[in-house]
N, CA, C and O atoms as a GROMACS GRO file, in nm:
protein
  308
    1UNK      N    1  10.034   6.324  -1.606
    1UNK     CA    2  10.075   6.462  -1.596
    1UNK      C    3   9.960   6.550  -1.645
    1UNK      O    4   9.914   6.547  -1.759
    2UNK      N    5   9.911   6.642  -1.523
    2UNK     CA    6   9.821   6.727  -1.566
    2UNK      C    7   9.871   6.818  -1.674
    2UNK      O    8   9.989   6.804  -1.704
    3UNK      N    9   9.782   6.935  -1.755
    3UNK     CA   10   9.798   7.029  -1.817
    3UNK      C   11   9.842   7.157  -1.744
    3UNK      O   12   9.886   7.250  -1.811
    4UNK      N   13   9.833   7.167  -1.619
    4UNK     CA   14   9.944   7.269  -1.598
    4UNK      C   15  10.086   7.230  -1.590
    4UNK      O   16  10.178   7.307  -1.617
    5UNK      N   17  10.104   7.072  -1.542
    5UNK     CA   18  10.249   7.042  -1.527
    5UNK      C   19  10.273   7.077  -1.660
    5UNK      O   20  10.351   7.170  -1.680
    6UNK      N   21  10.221   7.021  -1.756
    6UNK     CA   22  10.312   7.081  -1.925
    6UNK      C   23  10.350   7.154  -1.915
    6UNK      O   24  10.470   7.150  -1.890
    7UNK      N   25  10.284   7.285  -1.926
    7UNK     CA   26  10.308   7.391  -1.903
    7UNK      C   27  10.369   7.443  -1.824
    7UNK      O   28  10.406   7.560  -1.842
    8UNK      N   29  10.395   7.386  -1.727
    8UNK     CA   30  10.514   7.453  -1.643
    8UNK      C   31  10.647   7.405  -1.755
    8UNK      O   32  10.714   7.473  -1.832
    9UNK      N   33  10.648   7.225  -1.714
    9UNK     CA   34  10.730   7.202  -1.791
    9UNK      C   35  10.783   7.272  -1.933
    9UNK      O   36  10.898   7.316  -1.937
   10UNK      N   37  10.730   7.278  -2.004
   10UNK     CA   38  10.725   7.359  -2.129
   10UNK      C   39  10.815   7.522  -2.103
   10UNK      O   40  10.911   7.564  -2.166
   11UNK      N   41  10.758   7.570  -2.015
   11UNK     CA   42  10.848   7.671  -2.000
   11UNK      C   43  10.961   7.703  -1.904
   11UNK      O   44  11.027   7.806  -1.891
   12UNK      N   45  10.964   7.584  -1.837
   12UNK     CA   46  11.099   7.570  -1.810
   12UNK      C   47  11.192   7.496  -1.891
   12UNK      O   48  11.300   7.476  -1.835
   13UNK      N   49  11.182   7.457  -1.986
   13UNK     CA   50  11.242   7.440  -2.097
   13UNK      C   51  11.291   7.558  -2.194
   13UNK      O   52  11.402   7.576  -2.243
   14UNK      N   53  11.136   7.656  -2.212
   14UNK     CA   54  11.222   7.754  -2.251
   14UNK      C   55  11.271   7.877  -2.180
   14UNK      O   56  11.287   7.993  -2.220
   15UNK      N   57  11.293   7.812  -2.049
   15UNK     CA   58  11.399   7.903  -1.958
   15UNK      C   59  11.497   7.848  -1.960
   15UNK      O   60  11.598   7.919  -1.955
   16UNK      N   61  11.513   7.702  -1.968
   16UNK     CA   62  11.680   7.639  -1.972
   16UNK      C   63  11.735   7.695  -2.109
   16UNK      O   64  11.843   7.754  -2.112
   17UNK      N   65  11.655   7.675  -2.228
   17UNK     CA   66  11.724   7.707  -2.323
   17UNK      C   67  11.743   7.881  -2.346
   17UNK      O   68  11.846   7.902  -2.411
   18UNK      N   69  11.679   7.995  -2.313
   18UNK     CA   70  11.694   8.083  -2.288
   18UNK      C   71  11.829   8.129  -2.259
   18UNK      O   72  11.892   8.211  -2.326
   19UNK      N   73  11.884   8.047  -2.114
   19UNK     CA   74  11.965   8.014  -2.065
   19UNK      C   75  12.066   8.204  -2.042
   19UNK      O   76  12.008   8.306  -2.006
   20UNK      N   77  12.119   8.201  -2.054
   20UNK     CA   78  12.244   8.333  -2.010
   20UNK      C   79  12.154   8.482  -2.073
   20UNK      O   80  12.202   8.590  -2.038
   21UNK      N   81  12.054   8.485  -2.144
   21UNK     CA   82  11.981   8.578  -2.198
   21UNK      C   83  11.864   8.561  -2.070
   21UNK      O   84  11.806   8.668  -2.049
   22UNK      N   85  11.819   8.450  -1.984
   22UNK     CA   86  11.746   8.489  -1.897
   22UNK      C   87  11.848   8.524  -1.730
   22UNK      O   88  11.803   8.579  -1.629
   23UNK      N   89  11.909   8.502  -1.739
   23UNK     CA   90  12.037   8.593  -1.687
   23UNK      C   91  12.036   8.789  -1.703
   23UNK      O   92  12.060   8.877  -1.619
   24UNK      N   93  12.020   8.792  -1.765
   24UNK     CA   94  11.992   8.927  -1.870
   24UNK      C   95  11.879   8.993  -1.809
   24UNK      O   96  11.863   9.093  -1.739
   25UNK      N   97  11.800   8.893  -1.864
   25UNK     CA   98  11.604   8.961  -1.874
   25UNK      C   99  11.598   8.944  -1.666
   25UNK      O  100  11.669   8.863  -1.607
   26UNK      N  101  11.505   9.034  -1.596
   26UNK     CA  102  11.493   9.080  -1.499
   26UNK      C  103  11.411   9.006  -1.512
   26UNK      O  104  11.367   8.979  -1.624
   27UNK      N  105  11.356   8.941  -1.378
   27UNK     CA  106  11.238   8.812  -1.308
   27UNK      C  107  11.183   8.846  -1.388
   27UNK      O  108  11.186   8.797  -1.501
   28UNK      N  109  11.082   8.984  -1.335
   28UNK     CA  110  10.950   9.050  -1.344
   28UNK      C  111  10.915   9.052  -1.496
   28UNK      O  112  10.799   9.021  -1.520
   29UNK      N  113  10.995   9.083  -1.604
   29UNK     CA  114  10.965   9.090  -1.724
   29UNK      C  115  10.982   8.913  -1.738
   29UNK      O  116  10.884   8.868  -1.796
   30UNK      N  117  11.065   8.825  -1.705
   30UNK     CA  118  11.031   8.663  -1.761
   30UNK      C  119  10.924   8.634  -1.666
   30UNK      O  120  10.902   8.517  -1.700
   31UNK      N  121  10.868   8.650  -1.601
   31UNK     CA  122  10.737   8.683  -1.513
   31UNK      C  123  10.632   8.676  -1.627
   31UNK      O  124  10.562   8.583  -1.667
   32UNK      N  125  10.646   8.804  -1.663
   32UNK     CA  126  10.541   8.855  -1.814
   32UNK      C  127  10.542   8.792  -1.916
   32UNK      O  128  10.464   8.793  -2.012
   33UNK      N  129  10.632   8.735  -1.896
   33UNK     CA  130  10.638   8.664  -2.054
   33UNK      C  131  10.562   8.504  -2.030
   33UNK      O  132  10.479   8.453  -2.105
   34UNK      N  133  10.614   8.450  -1.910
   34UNK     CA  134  10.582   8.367  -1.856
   34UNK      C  135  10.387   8.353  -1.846
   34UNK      O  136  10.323   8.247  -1.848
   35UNK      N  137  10.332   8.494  -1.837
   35UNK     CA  138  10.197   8.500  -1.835
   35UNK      C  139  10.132   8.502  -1.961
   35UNK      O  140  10.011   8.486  -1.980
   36UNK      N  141  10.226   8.525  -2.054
   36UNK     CA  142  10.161   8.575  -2.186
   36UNK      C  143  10.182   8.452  -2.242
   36UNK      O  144  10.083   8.403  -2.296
   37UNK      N  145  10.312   8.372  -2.244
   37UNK     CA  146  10.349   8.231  -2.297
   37UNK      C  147  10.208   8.162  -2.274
   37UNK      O  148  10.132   8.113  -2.358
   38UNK      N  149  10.194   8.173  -2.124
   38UNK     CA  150  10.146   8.016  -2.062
   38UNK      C  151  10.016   7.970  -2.137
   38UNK      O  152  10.018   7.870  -2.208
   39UNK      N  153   9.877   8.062  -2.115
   39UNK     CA  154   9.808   8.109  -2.198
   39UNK      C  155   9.789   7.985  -2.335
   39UNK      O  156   9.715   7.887  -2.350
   40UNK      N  157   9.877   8.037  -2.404
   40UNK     CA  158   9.904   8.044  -2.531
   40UNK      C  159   9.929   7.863  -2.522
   40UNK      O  160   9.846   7.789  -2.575
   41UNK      N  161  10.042   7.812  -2.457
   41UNK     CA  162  10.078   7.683  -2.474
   41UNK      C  163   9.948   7.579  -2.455
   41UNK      O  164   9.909   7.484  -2.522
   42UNK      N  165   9.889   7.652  -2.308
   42UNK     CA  166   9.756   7.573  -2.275
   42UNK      C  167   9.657   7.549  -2.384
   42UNK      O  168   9.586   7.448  -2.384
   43UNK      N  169   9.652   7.625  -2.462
   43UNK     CA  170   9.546   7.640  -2.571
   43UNK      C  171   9.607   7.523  -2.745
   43UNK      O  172   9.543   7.469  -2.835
   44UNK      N  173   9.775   7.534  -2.707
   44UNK     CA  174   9.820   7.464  -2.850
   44UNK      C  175   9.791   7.291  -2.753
   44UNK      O  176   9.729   7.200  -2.807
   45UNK      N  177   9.850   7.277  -2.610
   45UNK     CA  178   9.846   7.146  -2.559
   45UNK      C  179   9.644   7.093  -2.560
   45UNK      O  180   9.608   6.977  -2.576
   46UNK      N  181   9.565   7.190  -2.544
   46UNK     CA  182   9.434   7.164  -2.583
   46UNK      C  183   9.367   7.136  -2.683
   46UNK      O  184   9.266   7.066  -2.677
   47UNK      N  185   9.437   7.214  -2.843
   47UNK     CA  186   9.400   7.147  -2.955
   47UNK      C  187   9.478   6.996  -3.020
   47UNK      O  188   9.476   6.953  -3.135
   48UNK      N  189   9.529   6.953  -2.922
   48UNK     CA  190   9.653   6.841  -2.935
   48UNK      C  191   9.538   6.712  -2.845
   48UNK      O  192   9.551   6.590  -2.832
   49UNK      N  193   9.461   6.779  -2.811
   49UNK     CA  194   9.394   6.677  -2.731
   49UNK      C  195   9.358   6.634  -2.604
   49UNK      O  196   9.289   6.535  -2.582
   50UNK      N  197   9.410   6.719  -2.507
   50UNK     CA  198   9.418   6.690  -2.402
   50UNK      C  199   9.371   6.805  -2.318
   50UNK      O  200   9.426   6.908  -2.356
   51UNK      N  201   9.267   6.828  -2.191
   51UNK     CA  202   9.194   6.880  -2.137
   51UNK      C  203   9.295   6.952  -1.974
   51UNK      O  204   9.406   6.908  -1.945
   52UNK      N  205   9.231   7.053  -1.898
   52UNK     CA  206   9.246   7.052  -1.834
   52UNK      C  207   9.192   6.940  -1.713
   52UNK      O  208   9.073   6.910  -1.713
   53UNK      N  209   9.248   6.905  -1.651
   53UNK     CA  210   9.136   6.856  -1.522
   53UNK      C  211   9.001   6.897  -1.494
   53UNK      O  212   8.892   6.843  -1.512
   54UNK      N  213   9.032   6.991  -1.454
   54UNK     CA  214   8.871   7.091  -1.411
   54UNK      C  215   8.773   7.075  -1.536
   54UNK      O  216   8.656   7.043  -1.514
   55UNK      N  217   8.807   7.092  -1.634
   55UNK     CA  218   8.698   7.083  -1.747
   55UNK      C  219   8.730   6.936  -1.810
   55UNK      O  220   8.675   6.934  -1.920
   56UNK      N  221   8.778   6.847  -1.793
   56UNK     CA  222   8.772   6.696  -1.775
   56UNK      C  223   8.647   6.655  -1.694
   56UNK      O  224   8.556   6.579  -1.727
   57UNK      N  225   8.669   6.744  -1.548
   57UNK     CA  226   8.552   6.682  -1.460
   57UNK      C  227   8.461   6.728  -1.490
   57UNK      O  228   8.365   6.652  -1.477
   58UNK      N  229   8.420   6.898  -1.559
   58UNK     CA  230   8.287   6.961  -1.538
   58UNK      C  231   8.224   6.846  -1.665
   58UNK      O  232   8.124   6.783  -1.632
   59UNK      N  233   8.270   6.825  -1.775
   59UNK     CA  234   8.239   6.733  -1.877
   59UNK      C  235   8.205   6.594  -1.823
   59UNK      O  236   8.140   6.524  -1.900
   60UNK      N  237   8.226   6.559  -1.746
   60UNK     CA  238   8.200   6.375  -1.712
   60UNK      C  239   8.076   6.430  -1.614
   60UNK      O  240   7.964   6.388  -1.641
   61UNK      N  241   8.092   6.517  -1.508
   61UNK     CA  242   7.969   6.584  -1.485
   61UNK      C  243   7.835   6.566  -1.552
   61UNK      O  244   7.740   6.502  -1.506
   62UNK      N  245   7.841   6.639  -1.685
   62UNK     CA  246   7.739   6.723  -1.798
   62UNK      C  247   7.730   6.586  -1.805
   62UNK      O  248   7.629   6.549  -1.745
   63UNK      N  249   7.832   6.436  -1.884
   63UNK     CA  250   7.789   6.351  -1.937
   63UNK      C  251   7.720   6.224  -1.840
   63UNK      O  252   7.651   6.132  -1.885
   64UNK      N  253   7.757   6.242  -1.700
   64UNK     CA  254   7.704   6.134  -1.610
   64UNK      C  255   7.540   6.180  -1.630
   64UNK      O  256   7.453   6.113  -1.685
   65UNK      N  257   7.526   6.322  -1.566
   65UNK     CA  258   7.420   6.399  -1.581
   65UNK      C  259   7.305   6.334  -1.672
   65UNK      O  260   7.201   6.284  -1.628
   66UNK      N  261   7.354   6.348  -1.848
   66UNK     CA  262   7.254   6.329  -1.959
   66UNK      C  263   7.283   6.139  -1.939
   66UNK      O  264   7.177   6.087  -1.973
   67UNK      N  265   7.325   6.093  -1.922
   67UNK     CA  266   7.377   5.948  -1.904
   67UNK      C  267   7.196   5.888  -1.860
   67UNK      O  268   7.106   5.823  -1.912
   68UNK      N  269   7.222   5.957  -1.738
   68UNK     CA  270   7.075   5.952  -1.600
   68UNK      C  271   6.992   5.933  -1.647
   68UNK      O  272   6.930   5.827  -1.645
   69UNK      N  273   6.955   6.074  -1.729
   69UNK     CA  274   6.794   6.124  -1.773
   69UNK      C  275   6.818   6.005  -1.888
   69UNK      O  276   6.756   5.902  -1.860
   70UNK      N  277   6.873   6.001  -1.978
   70UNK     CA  278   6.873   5.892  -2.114
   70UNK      C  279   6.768   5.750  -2.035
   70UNK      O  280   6.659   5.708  -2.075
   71UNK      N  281   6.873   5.689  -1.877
   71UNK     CA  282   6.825   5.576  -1.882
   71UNK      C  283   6.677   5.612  -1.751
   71UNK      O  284   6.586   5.535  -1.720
   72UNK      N  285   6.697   5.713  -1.715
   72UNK     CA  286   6.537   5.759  -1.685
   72UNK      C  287   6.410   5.758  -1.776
   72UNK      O  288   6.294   5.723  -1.754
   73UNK      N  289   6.480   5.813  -1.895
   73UNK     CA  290   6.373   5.825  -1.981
   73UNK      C  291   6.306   5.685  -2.038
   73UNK      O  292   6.185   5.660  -2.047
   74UNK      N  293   6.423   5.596  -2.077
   74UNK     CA  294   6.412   5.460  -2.130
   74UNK      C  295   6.309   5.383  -2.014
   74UNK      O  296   6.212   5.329  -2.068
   75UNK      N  297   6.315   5.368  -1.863
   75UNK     CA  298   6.242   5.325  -1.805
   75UNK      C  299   6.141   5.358  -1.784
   75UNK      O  300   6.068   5.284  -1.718
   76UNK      N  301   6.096   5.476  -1.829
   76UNK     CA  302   5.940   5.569  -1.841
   76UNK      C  303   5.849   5.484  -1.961
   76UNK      O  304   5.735   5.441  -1.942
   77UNK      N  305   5.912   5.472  -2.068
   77UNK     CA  306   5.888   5.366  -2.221
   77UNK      C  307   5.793   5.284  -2.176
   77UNK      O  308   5.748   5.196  -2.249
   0.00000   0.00000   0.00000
């Protein structure tokens, strides 16, 4: 499960529990909240350890990258 599924997940959780008060609240404002939440969760599920995809890959990228030159350099020796 990627890091946006959490996050979806995550706040559809706290739309189930919300529950008859998001009944209440109009889309557009659980919309907003929904933008301001999401944000926020991505960043607590990131200090927990776990990356987005996209910056999973740009990182294995950067590290294949210096990986190269390391065993470039070693065969220059």
């Amino acid at each position: 499960m990627d890091q946006s599924e959490v996050t979806k997940a995550v706040l559809k959780i706290l739309k189930k529990e919300i529950g008859a008060v998001s009944k209440l609240i109009p889309l557009d404002i659980f919309k907003a909240i929904e933008e301001k939440v999401g944000p926020e969760i991505d960043i607590i599920i990131e200090k927990s350890g776990y990356v987005k995809k996209e910056k999973y890959e740009r990182l294995k990228k950067i590290t294949d990258n210096l990986e190269k030159r390391i065993t470039d350099l070693e065969k220059d020796l």
